[in-house]
Each structure stands twice: as structure tokens, then as C-alpha cells.
N, C-alpha and C positions, 0 to 999 in steps of 0.2 A: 504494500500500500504506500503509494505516494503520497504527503503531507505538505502542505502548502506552510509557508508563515507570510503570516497575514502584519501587512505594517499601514499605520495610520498617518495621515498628514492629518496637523491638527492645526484650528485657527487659535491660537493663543492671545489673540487680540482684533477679534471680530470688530467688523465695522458698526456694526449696530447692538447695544448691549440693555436688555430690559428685564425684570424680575420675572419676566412669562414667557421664556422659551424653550424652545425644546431643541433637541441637538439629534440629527439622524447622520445618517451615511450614508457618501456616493460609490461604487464598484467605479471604479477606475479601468480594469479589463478592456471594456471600447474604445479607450482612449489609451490602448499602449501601454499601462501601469497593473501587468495583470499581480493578483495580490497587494494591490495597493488600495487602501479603502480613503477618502476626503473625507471629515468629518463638517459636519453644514449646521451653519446656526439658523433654524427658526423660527417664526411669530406663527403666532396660531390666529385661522381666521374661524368663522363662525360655521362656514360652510363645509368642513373637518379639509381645506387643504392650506397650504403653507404658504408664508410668506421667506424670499429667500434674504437674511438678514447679514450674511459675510459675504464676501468675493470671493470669488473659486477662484484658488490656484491653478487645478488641471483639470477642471471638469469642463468638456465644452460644451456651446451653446448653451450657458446657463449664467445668468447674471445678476445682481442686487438687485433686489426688488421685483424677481418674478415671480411666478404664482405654481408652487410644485405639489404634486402628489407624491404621498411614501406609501408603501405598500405595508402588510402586518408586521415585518420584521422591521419597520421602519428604518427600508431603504428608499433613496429617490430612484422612483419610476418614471416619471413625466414632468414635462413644463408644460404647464395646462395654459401660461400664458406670461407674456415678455411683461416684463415692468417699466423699459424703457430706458435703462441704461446697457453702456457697453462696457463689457473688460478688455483693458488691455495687460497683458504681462508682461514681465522683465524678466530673463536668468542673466545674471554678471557672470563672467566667466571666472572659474575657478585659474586661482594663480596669479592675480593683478598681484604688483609692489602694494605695498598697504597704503600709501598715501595715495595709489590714482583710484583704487579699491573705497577709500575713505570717500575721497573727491565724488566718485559719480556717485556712490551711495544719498552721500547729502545733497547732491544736484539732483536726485531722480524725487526723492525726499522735498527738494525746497519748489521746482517744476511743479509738482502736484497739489503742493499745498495752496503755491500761490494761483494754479488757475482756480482751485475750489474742487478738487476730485479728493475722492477719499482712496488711500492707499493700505495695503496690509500685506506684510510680509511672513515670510514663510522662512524660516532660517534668517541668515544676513541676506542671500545671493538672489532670493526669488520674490518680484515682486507681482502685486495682484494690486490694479487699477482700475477701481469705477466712475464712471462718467456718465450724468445725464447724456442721453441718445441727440439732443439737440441743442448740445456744448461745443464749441467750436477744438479739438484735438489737435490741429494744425501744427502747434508748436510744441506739443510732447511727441507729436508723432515724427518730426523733422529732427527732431533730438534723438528718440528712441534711432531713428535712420543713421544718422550719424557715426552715433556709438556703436551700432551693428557694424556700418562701413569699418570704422576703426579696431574693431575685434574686440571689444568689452564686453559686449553683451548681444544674449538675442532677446528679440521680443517678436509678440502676436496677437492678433485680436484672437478673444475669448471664442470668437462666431465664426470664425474658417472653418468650421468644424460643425453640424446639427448636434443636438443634446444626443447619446442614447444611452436607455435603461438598460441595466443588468440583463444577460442574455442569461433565459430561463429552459 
């Protein structure tokens, strides 16, 4: 018998934090992370399905503030519908000098703050950036371009990719 180990990407500091949520998981498998579980923060609506309240690291086609269903093991199954922003990610390349490593960290960090996008990271190296869908991106996107050019980092949008659920 083969045994899988199962590893969690956790949001340690969700974008949106409130006394009434609830915390599921995404199978990653569809997306190339087979045995890697995301773990998702969120709001509960009336109707029994989910508000999505962190930025997805690797999940795609899934974004803050969409509207998700979890099946009984409470995993995500569906996006029952867009909330209207977009993700964009960052990985930094592993191996920067620590001061150019520092530098884009805080430029990627000070970029997002000051258009008004909410950022969250995953370790130091990987970031996850959400953006009202009718926010002009122009100039993190020309940045994020740049630093791809120069070899520091890649980045992508969250939606290259449709959502898909667990294959059952």
C-alpha cells in the first residue's frame, strides 16, 4: 500500500479576519500540487454557501470575495460565483543576495499598499494579491514585468487557469 503525506499551505494572516469563520480546504491535485491541501478562510452566508475571505496562493480561478460551495468533508467544490476581484501572485526567486531579496520584498510590499490592494504572503518568497476587478493594475503589472525580465521573480494572474474541484 502506497501512503501519500498530505502537506498544508496555511494563510497565517488572512486578508479578512472576523469572530464567525470557518476555515475549509482546497485539493490542490488540478493545479499540479498533488498532496498539497490550501487551507481557505471563510464567512458564512445564510444561504449555507461561503464567502471566500483570504487570497489563494495556488488555487486557481478563485478569488476574495467569491461565493464557494464545500462539500460534507468540507472541501471546496465550486465557485458558485466571482466576487469581483482579481489575484495576482509573486514567487521571488530563491537565492537573491539578501539586500536585493530585502529591496523587492519591500517594493512589492510598499506597490500594493500604496495602490490600495490587499497583499498576503505565504512564507517570505510567495506573494498573493487582491484587486478590485475595476482597479486600474497597470503599474504593478509593469513592475511585476520587469522583475520577471530581470530574473527575481515570476508572477501570474490567479484566472489563467478555470477553478477545478477535487476529482472524485
Amino acid at each position: 500500500m502506497v501512503r501519500f503525506m498530505v502537506k498544508y499551505l496555511v494563510h497565517n494572516d488572512p486578508a479578512i479576519v472576523t469572530d464567525k469563520q470557518r476555515i475549509a480546504m482546497a485539493d490542490l491535485t488540478p493545479f499540479g500540487f498533488p498532496g498539497l491541501l490550501e487551507q481557505i478562510w471563510l464567512g458564512h452566508r445564510e444561504d449555507g454557501l461561503f464567502l471566500m475571505q483570504c487570497v489563494p496562493f495556488r488555487i486557481y480561478g478563485l478569488n476574495l470575495f467569491d461565493v464557494v460551495r464545500l462539500d460534507e468533508e468540507d472541501m471546496l467544490v465550486e465557485v458558485v460565483s466571482k466576487g469581483g476581484h482579481r489575484t495576482m501572485r509573486a514567487l521571488v526567486e530563491a537565492g537573491l543576495e539578501p539586500q536585493v531579496f530585502e529591496a523587492l520584498t519591500s517594493e512589492i510590499a510598499s506597490r500594493t499598499a500604496n495602490e490600495g490592494f490587499v497583499i498576503e504572503w505565504s512564507g517570505d518568497r510567495h506573494a498573493a494579491v487582491s484587486m478590485p476587478g475595476d482597479r486600474d493594475a497597470t503599474s504593478l503589472e509593469a513592475f511585476m514585468n520587469a522583475q520577471e525580465e530581470a530574473g527575481t521573480l515570476f508572477w501570474e494572474w490567479s484566472d489563467s487557469q478555470p477553478f477545478q474541484g477535487p476529482r472524485r
